[in-house]
MITI-635886 format. One record per residue (C-alpha): residue number from 0; x, y, z. Coordinates in pm, whole numbers, plus 50000, padded with zeros to 5 digits. Layout:
BEGIN
+-----+-------+-------+-------+
| pos |    xx |    yy |    zz |
+-----+-------+-------+-------+
| NUM |     X |     Y |     Z |
...
+-----+-------+-------+-------+
# end
This chain:
BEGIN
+-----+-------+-------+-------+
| pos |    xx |    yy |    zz |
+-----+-------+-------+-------+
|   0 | 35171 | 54463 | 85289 |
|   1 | 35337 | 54804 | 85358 |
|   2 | 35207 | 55111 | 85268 |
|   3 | 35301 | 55451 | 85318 |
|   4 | 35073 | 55727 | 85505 |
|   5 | 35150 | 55947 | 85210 |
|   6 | 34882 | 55762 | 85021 |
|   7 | 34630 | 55916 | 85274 |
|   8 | 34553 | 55513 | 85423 |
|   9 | 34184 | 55370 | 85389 |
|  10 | 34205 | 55022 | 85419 |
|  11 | 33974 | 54757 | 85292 |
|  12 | 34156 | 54442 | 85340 |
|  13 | 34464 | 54611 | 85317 |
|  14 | 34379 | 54770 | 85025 |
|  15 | 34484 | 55162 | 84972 |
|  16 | 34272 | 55444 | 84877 |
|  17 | 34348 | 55866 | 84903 |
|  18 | 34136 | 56061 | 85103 |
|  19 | 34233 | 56390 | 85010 |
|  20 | 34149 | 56565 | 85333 |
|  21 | 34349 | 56348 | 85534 |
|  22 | 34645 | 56428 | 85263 |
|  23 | 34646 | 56766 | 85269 |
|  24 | 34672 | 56789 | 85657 |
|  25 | 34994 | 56607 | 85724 |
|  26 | 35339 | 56760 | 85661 |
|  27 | 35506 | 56599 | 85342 |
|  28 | 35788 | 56474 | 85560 |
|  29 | 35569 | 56324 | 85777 |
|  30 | 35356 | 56147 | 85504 |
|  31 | 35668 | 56016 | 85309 |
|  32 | 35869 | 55839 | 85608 |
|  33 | 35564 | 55642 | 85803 |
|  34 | 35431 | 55350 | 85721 |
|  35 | 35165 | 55052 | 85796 |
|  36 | 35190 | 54732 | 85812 |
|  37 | 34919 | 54454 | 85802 |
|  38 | 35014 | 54107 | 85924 |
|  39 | 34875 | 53870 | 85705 |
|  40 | 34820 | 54130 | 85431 |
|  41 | 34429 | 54042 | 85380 |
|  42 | 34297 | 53876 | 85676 |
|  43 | 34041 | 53633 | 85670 |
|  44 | 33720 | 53660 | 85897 |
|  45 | 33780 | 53560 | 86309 |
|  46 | 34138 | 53559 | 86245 |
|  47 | 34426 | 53751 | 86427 |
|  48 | 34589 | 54034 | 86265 |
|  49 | 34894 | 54224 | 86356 |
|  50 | 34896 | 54618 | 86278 |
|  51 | 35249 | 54772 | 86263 |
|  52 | 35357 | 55153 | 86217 |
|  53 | 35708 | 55216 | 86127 |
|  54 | 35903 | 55509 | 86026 |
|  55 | 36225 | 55595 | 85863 |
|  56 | 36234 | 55964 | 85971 |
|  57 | 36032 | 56005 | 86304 |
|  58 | 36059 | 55857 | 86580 |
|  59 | 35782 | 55662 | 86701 |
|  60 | 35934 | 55565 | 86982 |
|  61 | 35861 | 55878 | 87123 |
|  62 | 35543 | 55956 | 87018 |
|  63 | 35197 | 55933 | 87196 |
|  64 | 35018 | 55655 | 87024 |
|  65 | 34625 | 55618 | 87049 |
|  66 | 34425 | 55263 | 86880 |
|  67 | 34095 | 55287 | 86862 |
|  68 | 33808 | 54996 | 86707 |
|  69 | 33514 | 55109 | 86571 |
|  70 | 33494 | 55416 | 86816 |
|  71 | 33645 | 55282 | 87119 |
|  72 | 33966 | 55329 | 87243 |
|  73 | 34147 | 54967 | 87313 |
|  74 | 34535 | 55119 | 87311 |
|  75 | 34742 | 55405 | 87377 |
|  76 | 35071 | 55487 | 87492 |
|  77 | 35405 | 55625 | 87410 |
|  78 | 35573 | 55441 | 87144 |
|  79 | 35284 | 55175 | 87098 |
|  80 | 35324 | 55096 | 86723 |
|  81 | 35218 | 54763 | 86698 |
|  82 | 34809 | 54655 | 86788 |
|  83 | 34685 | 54295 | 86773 |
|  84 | 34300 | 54253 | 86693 |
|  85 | 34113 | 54004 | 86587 |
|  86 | 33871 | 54045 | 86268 |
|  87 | 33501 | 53976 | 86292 |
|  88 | 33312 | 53770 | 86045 |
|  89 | 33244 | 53778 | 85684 |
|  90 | 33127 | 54126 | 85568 |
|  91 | 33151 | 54281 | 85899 |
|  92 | 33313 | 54615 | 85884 |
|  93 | 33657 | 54670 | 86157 |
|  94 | 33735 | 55076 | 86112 |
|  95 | 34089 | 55130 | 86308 |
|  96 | 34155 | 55483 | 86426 |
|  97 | 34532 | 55527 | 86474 |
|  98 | 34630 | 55888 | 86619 |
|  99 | 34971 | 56024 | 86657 |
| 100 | 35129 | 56306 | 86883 |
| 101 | 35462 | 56288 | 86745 |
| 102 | 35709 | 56516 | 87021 |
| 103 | 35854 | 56682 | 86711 |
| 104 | 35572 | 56754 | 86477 |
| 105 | 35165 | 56830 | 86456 |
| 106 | 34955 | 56554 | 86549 |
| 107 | 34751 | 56351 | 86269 |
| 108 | 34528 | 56058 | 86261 |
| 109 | 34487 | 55799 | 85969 |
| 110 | 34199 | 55543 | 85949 |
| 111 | 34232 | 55103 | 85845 |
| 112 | 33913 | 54953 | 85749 |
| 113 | 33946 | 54608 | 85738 |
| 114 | 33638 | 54355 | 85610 |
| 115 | 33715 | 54005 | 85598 |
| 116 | 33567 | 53784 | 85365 |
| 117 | 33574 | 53426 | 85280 |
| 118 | 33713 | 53247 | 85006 |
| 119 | 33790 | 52835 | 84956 |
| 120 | 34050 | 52706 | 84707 |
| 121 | 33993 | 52390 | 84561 |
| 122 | 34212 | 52142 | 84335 |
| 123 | 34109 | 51852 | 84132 |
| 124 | 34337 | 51684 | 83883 |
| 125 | 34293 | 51449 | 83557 |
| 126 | 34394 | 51153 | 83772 |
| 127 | 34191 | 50823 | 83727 |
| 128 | 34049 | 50614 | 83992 |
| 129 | 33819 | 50375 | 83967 |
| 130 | 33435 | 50374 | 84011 |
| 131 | 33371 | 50376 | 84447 |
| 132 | 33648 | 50476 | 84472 |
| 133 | 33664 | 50703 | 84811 |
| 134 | 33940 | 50909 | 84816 |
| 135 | 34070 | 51241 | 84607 |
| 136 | 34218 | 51163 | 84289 |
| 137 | 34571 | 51265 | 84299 |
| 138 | 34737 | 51510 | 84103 |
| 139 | 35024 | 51302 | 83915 |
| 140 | 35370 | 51443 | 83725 |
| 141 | 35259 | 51580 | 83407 |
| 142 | 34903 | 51581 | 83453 |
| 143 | 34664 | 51876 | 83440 |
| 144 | 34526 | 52013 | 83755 |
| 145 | 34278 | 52240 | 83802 |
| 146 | 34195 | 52519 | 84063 |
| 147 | 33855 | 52682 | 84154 |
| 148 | 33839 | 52975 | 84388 |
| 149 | 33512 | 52995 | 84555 |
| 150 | 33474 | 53325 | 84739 |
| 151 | 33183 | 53400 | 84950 |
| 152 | 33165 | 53785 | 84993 |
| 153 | 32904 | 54004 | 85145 |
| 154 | 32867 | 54321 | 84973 |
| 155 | 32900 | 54704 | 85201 |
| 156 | 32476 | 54647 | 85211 |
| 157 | 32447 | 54275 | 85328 |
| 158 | 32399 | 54105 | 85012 |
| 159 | 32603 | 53804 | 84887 |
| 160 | 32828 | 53932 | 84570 |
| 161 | 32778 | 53654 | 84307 |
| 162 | 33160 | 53484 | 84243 |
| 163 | 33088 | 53576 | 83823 |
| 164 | 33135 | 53964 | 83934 |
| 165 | 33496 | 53940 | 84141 |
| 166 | 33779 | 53977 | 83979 |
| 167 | 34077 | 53676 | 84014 |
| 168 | 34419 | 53729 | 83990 |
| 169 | 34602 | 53388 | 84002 |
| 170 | 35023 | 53353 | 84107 |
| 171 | 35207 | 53024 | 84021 |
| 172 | 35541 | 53011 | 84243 |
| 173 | 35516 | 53397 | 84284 |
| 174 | 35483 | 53484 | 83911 |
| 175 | 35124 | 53696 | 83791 |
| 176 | 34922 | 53491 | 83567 |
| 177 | 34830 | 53797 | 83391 |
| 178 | 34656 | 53616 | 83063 |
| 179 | 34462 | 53373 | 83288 |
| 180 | 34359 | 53629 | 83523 |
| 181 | 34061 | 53873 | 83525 |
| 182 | 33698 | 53945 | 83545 |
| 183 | 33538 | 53603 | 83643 |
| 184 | 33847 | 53428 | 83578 |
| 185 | 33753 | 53179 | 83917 |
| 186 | 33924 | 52853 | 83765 |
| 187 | 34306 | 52774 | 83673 |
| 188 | 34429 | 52477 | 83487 |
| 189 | 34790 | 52408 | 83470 |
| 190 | 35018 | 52095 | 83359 |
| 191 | 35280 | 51931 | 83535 |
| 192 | 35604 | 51928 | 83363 |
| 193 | 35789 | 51617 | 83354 |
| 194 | 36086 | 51774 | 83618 |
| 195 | 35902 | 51958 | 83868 |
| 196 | 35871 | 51999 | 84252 |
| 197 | 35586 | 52113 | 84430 |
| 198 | 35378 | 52420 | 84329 |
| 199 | 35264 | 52702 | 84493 |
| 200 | 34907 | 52866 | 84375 |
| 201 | 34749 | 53186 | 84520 |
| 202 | 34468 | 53362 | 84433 |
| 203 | 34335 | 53696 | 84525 |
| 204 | 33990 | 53781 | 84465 |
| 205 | 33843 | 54135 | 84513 |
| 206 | 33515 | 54337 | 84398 |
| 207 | 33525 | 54577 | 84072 |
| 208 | 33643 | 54931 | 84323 |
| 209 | 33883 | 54687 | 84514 |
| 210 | 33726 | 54802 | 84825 |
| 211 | 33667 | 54437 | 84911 |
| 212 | 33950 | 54158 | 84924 |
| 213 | 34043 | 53787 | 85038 |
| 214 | 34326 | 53586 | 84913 |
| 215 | 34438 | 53244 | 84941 |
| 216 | 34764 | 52990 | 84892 |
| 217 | 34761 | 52643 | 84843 |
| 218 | 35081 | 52454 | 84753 |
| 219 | 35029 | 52088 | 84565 |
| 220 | 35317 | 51816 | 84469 |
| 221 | 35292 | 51587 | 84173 |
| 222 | 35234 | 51219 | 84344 |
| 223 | 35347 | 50882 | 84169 |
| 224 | 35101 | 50653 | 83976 |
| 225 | 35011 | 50333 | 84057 |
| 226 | 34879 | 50013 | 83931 |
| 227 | 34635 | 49752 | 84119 |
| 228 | 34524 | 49404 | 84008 |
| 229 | 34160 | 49284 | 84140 |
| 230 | 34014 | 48920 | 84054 |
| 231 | 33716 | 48938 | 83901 |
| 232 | 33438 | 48695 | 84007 |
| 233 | 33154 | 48551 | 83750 |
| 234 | 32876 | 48688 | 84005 |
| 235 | 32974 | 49027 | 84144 |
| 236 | 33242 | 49121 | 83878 |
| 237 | 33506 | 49343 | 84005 |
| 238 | 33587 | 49267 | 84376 |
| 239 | 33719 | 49622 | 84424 |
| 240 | 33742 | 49521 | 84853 |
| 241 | 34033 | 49336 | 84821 |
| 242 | 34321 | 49364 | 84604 |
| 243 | 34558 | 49136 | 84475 |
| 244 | 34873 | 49127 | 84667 |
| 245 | 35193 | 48939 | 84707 |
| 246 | 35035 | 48610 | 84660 |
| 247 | 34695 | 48465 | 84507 |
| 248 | 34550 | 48062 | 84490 |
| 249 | 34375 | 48021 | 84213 |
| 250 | 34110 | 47760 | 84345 |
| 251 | 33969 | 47632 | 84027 |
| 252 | 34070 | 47598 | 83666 |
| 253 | 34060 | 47939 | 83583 |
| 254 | 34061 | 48289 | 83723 |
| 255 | 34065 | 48653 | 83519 |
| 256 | 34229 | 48948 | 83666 |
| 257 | 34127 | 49309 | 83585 |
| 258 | 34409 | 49586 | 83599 |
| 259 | 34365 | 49963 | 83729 |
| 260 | 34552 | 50235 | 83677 |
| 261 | 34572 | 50515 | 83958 |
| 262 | 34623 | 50885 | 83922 |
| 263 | 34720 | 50839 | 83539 |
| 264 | 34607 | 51109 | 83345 |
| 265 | 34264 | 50972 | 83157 |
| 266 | 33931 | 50975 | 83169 |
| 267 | 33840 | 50590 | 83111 |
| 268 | 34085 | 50285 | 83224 |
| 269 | 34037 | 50169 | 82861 |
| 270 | 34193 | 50491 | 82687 |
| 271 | 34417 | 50433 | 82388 |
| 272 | 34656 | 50670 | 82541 |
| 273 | 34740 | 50389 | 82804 |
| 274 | 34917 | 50074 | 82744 |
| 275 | 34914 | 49729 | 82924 |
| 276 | 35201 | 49496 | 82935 |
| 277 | 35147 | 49188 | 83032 |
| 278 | 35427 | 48876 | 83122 |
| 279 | 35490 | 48570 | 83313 |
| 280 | 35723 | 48431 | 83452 |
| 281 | 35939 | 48745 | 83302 |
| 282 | 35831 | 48653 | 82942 |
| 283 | 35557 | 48904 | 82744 |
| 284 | 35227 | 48793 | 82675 |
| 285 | 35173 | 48876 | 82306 |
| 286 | 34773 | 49037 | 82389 |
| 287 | 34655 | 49382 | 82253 |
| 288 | 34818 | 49662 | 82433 |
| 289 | 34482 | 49768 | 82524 |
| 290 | 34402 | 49442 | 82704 |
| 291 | 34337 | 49539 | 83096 |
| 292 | 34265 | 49214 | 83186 |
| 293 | 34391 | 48862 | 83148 |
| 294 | 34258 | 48555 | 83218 |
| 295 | 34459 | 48257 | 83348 |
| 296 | 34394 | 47860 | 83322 |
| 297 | 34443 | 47546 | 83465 |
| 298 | 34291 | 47290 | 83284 |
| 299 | 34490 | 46990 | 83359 |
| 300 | 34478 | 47047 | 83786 |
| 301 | 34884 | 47084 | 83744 |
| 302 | 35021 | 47243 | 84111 |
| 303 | 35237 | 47483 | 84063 |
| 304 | 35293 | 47873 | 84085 |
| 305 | 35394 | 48191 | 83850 |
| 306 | 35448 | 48518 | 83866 |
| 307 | 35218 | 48788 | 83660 |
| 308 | 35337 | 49082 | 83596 |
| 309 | 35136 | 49425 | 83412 |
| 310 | 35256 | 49779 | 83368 |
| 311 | 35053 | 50043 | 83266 |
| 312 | 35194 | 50321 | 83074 |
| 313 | 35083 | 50679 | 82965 |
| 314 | 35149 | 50720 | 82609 |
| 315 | 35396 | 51037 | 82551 |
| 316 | 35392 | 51066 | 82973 |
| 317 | 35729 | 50855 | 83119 |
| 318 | 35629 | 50977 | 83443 |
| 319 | 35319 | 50795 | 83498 |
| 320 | 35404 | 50442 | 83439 |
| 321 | 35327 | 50202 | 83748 |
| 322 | 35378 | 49809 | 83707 |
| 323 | 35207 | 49527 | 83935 |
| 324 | 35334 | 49155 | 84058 |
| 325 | 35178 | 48846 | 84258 |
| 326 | 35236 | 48503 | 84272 |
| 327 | 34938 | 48310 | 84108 |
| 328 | 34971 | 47953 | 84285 |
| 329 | 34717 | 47711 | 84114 |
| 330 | 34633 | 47346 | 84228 |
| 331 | 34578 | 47476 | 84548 |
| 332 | 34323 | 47505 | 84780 |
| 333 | 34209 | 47888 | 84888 |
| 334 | 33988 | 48078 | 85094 |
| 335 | 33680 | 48260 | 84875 |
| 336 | 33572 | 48626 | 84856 |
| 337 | 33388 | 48563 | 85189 |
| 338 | 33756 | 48479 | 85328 |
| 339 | 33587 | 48071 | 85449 |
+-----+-------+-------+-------+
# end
């Protein structure tokens, strides 16, 4: 952020605000051509920050330059118009005293308050995984992901602000948000085209006088769908530890199979907005498009193998659409759940 000493510079975060009695002691010419720099532009508590005066009319290069930090001098010297700090923790107050003895003009001073504050941003999308399942649901192409900005700020007296008084303004890819933005606006949901690339989100929260700031990016990618098969056993049901891979022996006469769809965009496995196809051997099994699980036979102890096939598809979504093979070899003997 860059901002010009003719604005009179109090900084909260790297916000501006005039102090007329600063104003009205520095030459216009002065005030129009220098300027401040804060590097990021809202720091973030313990965190280095790089303050950088620059000046399109003066030269600064030639001018006695004094830093000071909440009363104490920490830099000075001729052309010194750059000082590295390092902010101090939530709430607490850094006050920057820059003072200039320009060698062709008056001397004047301008003050940078800086007061970091906290602030998480967190996604979750629509995705679908099933139940213990451990990890983050991921956001997949064309699905609906939402954002919650969870700021904790420390008000001027020591008391936590509540995140229902802040106000949010929310950027997609650099563009305002300006309808989904505002008072208490701390959420954003958005939905995945079906061509798009990853997405950058920001948010910058800040108190009613703006006197108190914190911002933060976060950039998320659409991720592919996929579809699992797990054998479901008459005792424990669903053996969601192992998966169905490559190759499965059916040791028995008869074994059912329960599909899963990951990171499609529902709520229940079961939804009619997804559809299962089933085949073997390459050739549809004429079952309900609804049916997420299939059981197989061998009543006659015939030794053989097939292939089994399922997709799952979103209805109206040809992004998320993930499909799942194995070998089912029956008249075989096979290791159980217990892997004897």
């Amino acid at each position: 952020m860059i901002l010009s000493f003719l604005l009179g510079i109090f900084f909260t975060v790297a916000n501006a605000q005039t102090d007329e009695s600063i104003l009205n002691a520095i030459p216009d010419v002065i005030q129009e051509q220098v300027d401040v720099t804060l590097d990021p532009q809202v720091p973030p508590p313990n965190s280095s920050v790089t303050i950088t005066l620059d000046s399109y009319g003066n030269n600064l290069d030639a001018a006695l330059i004094k830093w000071s930090l909440n009363g104490k001098v920490v830099q000075t010297g001729t052309g010194d118009k750059v000082l590295k700090m390092t902010t101090g923790n939530a709430g607490e107050v850094s006050k920057i005293v820059v003072s200039l003895i320009p060698n062709d003009g008056p001397p004047f001073s301008q003050t940078i308050t800086i007061i970091p504050e906290n602030l998480d941003l967190l996604w979750q999308s629509d995705g679908y995984v099933p139940p213990f399942y451990q990890g983050k649901a991921l956001y997949p192409s064309q699905g609906k992901i939402t954002f919650l900005a969870m700021p904790d700020f420390i008000g001027p007296d020591g008391t936590p602000i509540p995140a229902k008084n802040l106000i949010y303004k929310w950027t997609k890819d650099n563009t305002v948000l300006g309808s989904l933005s505002g008072y208490g606006k701390n959420t954003l949901t958005l939905t995945g085209e079906a061509i798009a690339g990853s997405t950058q989100v920001q948010v910058n929260v800040q108190n009613q006088d703006g006197s108190i700031q914190a911002s933060k990016v976060i950039e998320v990618g659409p991720s592919d769908t996929e579809t699992l098969i797990y054998q479901t056993n008459s005792l424990l049901g669903v053996l969601f530890n192992k998966a169905v891979m490559a190759d499965f022996n059916l040791n028995g006469k008869e074994g059912t199979f329960e599909a899963y769809p990951y990171f499609f965009s529902t709520d229940t496995r079961n939804n009619s907005s997804l559809s299962y196809n089933w085949s073997m051997n390459n050739t549809a099994i004429n079952v309900p498009s609804t049916q997420d699980n299939m059981t197989f036979r061998n009543d006659n102890g015939s030794t053989g193998n097939s292939v089994v096939s399922v997709e799952i598809s979103a209805i109206g979504k040809i992004l998320q659409s993930a499909s799942k093979s194995f070998n089912l070899n029956f008249g075989q003997s096979s290791k159980n759940f217990f892997g004897f």
